[in-house]
N, C-alpha and C positions, 0 to 999 in steps of 0.2 A: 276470727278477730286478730290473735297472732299468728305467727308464719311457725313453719317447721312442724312440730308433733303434736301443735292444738289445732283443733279445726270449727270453726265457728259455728254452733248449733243454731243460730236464727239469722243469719247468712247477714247478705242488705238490699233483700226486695225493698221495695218501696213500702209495703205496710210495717216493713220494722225500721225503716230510715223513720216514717209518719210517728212512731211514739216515741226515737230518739229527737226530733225535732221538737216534740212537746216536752219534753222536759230542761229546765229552771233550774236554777241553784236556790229558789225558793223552795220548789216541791221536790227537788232531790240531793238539796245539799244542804238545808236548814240549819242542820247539826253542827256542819263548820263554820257558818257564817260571823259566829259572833265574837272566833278567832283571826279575823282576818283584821288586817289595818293596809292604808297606805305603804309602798312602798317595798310589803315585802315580794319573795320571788316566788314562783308558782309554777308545779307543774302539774298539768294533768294529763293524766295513763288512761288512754282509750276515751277519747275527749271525743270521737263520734262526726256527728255532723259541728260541734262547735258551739253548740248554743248554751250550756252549761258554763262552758269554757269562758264563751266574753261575756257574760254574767258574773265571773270570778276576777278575770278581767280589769271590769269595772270598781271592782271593790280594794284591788291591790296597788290601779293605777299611784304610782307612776314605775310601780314593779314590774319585774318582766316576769312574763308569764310562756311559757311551752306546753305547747299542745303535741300528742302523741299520740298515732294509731300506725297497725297494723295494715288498715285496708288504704290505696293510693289515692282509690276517686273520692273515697268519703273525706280523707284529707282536705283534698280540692275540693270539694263542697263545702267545710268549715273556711278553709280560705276565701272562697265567694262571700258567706256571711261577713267574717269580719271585712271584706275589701267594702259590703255594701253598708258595713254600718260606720265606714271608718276609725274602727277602733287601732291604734299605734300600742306597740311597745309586745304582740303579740303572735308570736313563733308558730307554724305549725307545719308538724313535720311527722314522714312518715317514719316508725319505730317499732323496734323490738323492746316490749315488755322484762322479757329474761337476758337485756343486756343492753340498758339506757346507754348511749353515746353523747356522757356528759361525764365533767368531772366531782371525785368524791366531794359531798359537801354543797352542791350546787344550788341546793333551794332549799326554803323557810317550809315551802308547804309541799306536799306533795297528795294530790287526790286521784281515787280512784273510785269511776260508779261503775256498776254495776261489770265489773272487768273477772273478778277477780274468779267466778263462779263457771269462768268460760274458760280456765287455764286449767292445764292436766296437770302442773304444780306451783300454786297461789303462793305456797312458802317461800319457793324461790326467786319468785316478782315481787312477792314482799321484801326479800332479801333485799334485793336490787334498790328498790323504794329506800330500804332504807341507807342503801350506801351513799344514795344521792343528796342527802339528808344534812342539812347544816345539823352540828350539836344542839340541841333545844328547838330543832324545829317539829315541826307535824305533820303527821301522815292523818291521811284520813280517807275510809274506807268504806263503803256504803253496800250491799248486793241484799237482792231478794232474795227473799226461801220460798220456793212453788210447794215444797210439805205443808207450810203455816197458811195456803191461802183457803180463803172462807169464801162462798157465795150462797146465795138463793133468787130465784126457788133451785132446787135439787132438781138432777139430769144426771142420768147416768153415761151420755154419750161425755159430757164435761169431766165425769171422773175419769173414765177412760180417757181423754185428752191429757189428764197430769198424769195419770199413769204411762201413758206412752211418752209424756216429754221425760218423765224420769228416768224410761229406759233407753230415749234417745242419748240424752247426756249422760248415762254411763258409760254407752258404747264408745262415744266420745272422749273417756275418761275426766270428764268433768262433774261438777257436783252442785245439782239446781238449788241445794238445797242451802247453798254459802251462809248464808244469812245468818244460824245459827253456830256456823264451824270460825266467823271471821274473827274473834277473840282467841282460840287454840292457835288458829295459825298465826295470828301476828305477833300471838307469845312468843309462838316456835321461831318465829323469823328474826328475834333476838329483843323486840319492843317491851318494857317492864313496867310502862306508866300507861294504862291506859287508862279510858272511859267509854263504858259500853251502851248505846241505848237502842231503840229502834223509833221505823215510824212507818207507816201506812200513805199506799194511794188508795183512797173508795171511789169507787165510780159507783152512784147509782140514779143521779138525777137524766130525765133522758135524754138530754143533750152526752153526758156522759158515758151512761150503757150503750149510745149508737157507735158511739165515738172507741170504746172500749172495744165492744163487740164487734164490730166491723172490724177491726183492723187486727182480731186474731180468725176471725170467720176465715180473712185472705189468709193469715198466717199459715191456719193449716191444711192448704191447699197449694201454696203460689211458694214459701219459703224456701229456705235452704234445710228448716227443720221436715219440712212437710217430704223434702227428698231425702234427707237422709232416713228419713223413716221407712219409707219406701226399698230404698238401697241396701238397710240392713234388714230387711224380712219383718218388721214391725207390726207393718199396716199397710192398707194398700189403699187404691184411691180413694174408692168408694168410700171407705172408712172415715176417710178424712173427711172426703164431703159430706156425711152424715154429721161430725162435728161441727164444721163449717155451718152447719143448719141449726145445731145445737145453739151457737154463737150466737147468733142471729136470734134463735128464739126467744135467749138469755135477754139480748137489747132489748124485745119488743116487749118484756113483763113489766105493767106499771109494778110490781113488787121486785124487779132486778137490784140485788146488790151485789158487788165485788170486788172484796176486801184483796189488796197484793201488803203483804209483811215485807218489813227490810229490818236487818239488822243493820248496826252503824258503831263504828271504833273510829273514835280519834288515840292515837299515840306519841307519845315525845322522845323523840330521838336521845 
């Protein structure tokens, strides 16, 4: 996701482009929405395919808003959106996280989803987050925790899946488990006002569990996670395909549920 000494643990096959496309600044930005008016400026850190992005967009018009990723095509893909939905007044550009190329001061908001859990050091993206930061503006911070997540029925090829994602993301020097460390760090990164909450995705209706299910069944198989596993002595195919089946069997339970936890920090500059 960023360049240099992080390396993206769920890459951008197509089944993990499929759940950043699904996600809303309804179901994944709630938190901040009620801080937002006309007018101000906005940037969002690892803005993805985009679709978050002009959903922020729209609520800050006739503010300028910047979008910022790491990966080039995915850029070019949030650019397609916004060209096809015509949305104006909306930047998107490719960036490095640990050294925004904007001036001190430069925006009211600054957001970041699900970014911060895929850097080998959050403190000093936070850092950066906050140098771009008008006096009194806000940061605001969203990532899962894969420790906090719940499901049923029980499978033990599913446990083994978060246990192998958490040893993926160590190798990685990242930390799945953000969700609960994102108040430490954005203390540490100099922020003194905050507001801490969380909130949940559940998938369990079966439109849901298919939709869920299916698009980790590919993940750990087809991904950038499924090779790195592979590549550091983790797991090996077959392993995965047995999960991938686990996946699958989770979707087809009329009793499937599965809870994903996020913690959430807004901070004021």
């Amino acid at each position: 996701m960023w360049p240099m000494a992080d390396r993206y643990t769920h890459g951008h096959h197509e089944s993990v482009l499929r759940s950043h496309r699904w996600r809303t600044a309804e179901n994944s930005a709630a938190y901040l929405l009620p801080h937002l008016h006309a007018g101000q400026r906005l940037l969002d850190v690892g803005c993805g395919p985009g679709t978050i992005t002009l959903d922020l967009a729209r609520r800050v018009a006739p503010g300028r808003v910047v979008g910022i990723d790491a990966a080039a095509d995915v850029v070019a893909a949030a650019e397609a959106a916004r060209d096809e939905q015509g949305a104006t007044g909306v930047e998107l550009v490719v960036g490095d996280v640990y050294a925004l190329d904007v001036p001190d001061g430069s925006f009211d908001v600054v957001h970041a989803h699900q970014v911060l859990q895929h850097l080998t050091d959050p403190v000093a993206a936070l850092g950066e987050m906050r140098r771009v930061l008008a006096l009194g503006g806000l940061l605001a911070v969203r990532d899962s925790d894969y420790g906090a997540f719940v499901w049923a029925p029980a499978d033990p090829l599913l446990e083994r899946w978060l246990e192998l994602y958490h040893a993926v993301t160590r190798a990685n020097r990242a930390e799945a488990d953000a969700g609960r460390h994102l108040k430490g760090w954005v203390r540490a990164a100099g922020f003194a006002e905050l507001v801490v909450s969380s909130s949940t995705w559940t998938f369990s209706s079966p439109e849901d569990r298919s939709w869920w299910g299916g698009l980790w069944a590919d993940r750990v198989v087809d991904s950038a996670f499924a090779a790195q596993a592979v590549e550091y002595g983790l797991a090996d195919a077959a392993e995965l395909a047995a999960m991938a089946t686990a996946f699958r069997r989770w979707a087809d339970s009329d009793d499937g549920v599965f809870v994903v936890v996020h913690g959430e920090v807004l901070a004021r500059r």
